[in-house]
PAKOL-244285 format. One line per 2 residues: for each residue x, y, z of C-alpha. Coordinates in steps of 0.1 Angstrom, whole numbers, plus 5000, padded with zeros to 4 digits. Example, Ala and Ser with C-alpha at 12.3 -4.5 7.8 and 13.67 -1.06 7.14 Angstrom:
5123:4955:5078 | 5137:4989:5071
//
This chain:
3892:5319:9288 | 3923:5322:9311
3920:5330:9345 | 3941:5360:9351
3937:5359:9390 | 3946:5320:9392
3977:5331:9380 | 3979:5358:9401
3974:5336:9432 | 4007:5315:9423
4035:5322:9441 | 4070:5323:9418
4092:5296:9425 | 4122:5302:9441
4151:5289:9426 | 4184:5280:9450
4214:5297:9440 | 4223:5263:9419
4196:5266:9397 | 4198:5304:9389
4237:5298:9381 | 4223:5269:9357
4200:5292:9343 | 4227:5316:9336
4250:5295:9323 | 4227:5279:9299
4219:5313:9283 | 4235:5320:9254
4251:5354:9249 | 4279:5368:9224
4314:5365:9236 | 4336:5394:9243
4367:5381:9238 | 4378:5379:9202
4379:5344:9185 | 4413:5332:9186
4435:5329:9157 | 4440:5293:9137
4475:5283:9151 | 4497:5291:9122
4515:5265:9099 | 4551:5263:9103
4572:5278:9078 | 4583:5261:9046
4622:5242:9048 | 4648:5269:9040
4655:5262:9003 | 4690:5263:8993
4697:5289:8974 | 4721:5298:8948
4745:5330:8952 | 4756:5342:8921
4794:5357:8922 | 4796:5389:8906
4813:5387:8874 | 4814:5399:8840
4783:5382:8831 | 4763:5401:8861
4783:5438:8857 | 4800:5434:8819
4814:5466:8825 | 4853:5462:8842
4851:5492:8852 | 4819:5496:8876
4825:5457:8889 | 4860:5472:8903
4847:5499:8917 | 4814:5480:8934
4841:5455:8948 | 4862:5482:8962
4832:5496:8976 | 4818:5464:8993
4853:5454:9007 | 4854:5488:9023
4821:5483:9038 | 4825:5447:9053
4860:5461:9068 | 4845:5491:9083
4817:5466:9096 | 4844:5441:9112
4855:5472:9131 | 4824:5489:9140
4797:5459:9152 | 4821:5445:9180
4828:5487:9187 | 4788:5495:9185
4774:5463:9213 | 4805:5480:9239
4787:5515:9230 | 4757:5502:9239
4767:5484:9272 | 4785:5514:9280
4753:5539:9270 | 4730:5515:9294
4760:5519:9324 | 4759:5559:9321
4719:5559:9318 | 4721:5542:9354
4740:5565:9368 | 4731:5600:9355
4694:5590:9362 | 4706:5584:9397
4717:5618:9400 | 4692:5632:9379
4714:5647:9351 | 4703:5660:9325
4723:5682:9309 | 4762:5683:9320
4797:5687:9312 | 4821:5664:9317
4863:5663:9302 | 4856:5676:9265
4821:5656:9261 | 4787:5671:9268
4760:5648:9281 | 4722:5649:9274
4700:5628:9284 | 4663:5636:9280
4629:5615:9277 | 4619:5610:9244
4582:5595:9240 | 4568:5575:9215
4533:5572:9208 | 4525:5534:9192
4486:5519:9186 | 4483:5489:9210
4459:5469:9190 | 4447:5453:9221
4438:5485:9235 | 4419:5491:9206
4395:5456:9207 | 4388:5461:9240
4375:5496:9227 | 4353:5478:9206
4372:5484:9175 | 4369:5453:9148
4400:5435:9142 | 4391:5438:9108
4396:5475:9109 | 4426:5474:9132
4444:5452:9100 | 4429:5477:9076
4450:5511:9090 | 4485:5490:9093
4506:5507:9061 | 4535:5486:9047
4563:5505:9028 | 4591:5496:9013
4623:5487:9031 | 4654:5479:9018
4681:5467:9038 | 4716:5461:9027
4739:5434:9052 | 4777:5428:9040
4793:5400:9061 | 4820:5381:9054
4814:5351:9028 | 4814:5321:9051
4798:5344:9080 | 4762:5326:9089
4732:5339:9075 | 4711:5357:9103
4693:5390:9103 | 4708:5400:9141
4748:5408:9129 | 4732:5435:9106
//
């Protein structure tokens, strides 16, 4: 039979503040922070690839291949003209943003241009915010929607191949 009051008698042993940080540290408890990724691969070697020319073998009909080429040269000329044009607007845009906010204008007349310049919020999901709510990455992956996006670039023929001079 065990002797409830021997027990009783024993005083606990008290642990220095080494041992109960030992004792913590060797108890095992689920992580918070979500397991990191795999590192990713690096992408496959660009393959080279072959650019048909559009000829009467791709559009048979004379007619519509005239008309697409009359099309696209208009395009890539109006792009020569515009993309130099557009980064000055946007230098220019950041400049009067400065100083209108200095001033706090926001609505104004000024020669024959009128200025506005409001706030305009947008909401986004921060997936970060959302695990450290508790919500499964799993789920956070589930809600994303892809659609369909079609983007046309004309550039000149020897101009490099990169997304940013769209």
């Amino acid at each position: 039979m065990v002797d409830f009051n021997k027990h009783l008698a024993e005083k606990p042993k008290v642990l220095s503040i080494r041992e109960r940080i030992q004792a913590i540290a060797n108890i095992e408890a689920p992580s918070m922070i979500p397991q990191a990724a795999e590192a990713p691969e690096a992408p496959p070697e660009k393959e080279e690839e072959v650019i048909p020319v559009i000829d009467a073998t791709v559009i048979p009909d004379a007619k519509k291949r005239f008309e697409l080429a009359r099309m696209v040269t208009r395009h890539g000329e109006i792009g020569e003209i515009i993309r130099p044009l557009d980064k000055e607007k946007k230098k220019l845009t950041e400049s009067i943003k400065v100083v209108i906010g200095k001033y706090k204008i926001g609505k104004a007349l000024l020669g024959d241009y009128r200025i506005n310049y409001y706030n305009a919020p947008r909401k986004v999901l921060d997936p970060a915010k959302l695990l450290a709510a508790g919500v499964p990455i799993t789920t956070i992956n589930a809600c994303y929607t892809e659609a369909a996006s079609y983007t046309l670039r004309i550039t000149k023929e020897d101009a490099p191949d990169d997304e940013s001079t769209t």
